[in-house]
N, C-alpha and C positions, 0 to 999 in steps of 0.2 A: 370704209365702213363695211359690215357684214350685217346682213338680214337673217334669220329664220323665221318662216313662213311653215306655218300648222296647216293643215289643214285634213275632213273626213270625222270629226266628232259628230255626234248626234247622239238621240233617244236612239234606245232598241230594248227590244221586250230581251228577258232574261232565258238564256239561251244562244243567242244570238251571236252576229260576227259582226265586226267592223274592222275597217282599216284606216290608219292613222300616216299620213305622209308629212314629212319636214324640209321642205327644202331651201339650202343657204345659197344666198346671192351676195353680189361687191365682191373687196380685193380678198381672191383666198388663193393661195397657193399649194397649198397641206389640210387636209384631214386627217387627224389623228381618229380618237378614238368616237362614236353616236348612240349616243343616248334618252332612253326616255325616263322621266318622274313622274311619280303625279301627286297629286297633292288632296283629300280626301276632307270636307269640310271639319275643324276641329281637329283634324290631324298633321303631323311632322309629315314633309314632303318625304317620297320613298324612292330609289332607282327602283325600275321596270324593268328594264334590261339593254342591255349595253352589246354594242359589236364594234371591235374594233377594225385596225386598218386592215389586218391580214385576215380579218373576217371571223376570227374566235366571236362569239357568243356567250354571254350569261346573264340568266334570268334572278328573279326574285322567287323566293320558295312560293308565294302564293300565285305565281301566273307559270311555274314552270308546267310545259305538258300541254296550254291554253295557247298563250301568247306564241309570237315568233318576229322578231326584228331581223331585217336586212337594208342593205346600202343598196345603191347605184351610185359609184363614187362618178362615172360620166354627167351624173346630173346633182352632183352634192346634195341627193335626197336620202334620206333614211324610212323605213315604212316600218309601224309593227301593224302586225296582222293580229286581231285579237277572236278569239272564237273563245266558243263555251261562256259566255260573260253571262257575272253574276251579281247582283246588285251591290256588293260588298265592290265590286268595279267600278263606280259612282266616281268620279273624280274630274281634277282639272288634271289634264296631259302636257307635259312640257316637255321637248326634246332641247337636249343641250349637244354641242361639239366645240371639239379641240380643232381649235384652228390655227393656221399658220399664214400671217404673211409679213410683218417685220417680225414677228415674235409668235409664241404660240400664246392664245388668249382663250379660255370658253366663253363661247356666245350662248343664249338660252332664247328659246320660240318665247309667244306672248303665250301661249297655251290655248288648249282647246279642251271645251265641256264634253265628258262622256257619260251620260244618265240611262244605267242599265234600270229598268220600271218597265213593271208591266199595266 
C-alpha cells in the first residue's frame, strides 16, 4: 500500500507565502511524474503544477510567476512553494503521483486547506 501525506496549509493574510510538502510512504519503487490540484469551493478541480522525473516543470497560467514546485525523490516528497497569494488561492490542495511498484498507479494526498483572508 502507498500513503501521501499533506502537510503546511493554513490561513495567511493576502500577500503572503506558504509552503506545501507531500510526502509518499509503503511499497514504491518508481516515481514518475508530482503534482498538485486544488479544488476551490463550487469549482472543477484544476492541476497547480506538475514536475516530473527529470525535473521539467509546468504551471497553471494563474500561479505562473507565484508558485514553484520541486521533489526530493531521496525522501518521495514533492513541495510547492506558494508566494504572492491571493484570495482567488482559497482552496483544498491535493498532491497526486505516478507510482510504481507491481504496476504504475496514481495515488492522491487527502488534501490540505489553504485560506488566503485577511
Amino acid at each position: 500500500q502507498v500513503q501521501l501525506a499533506e502537510s503546511g496549509g493554513g490561513l495567511v493574510q493576502p500577500g503572503g507565502s506558504l509552503r506545501l510538502s507531500c510526502a509518499a510512504s509503503g511499497r514504491i519503487f518508481s516515481i514518475d511524474s508530482m503534482n498538485w490540484y486544488r479544488q476551490a469551493p463550487g469549482k472543477q478541480r484544476e492541476l497547480v503544477a506538475t514536475i516530473t522525473s527529470d525535473g521539467t516543470t509546468n504551471y497553471g497560467d494563474s500561479v505562473k510567476g507565484r508558485f514553484s514546485i520541486s521533489r526530493d525523490n531521496a525522501k518521495n516528497t514533492v513541495y510547492l512553494q506558494m508566494n504572492s497569494l491571493k484570495s482567488e488561492d482559497t482552496a483544498v490542495y491535493y498532491c497526486k503521483m505516478k507510482i510504481y511498484y507491481a504496476m504504475w498507479y496514481d495515488y492522491w494526498g487527502q488534501g490540505t486547506q489553504v485560506t488566503v483572508s485577511s
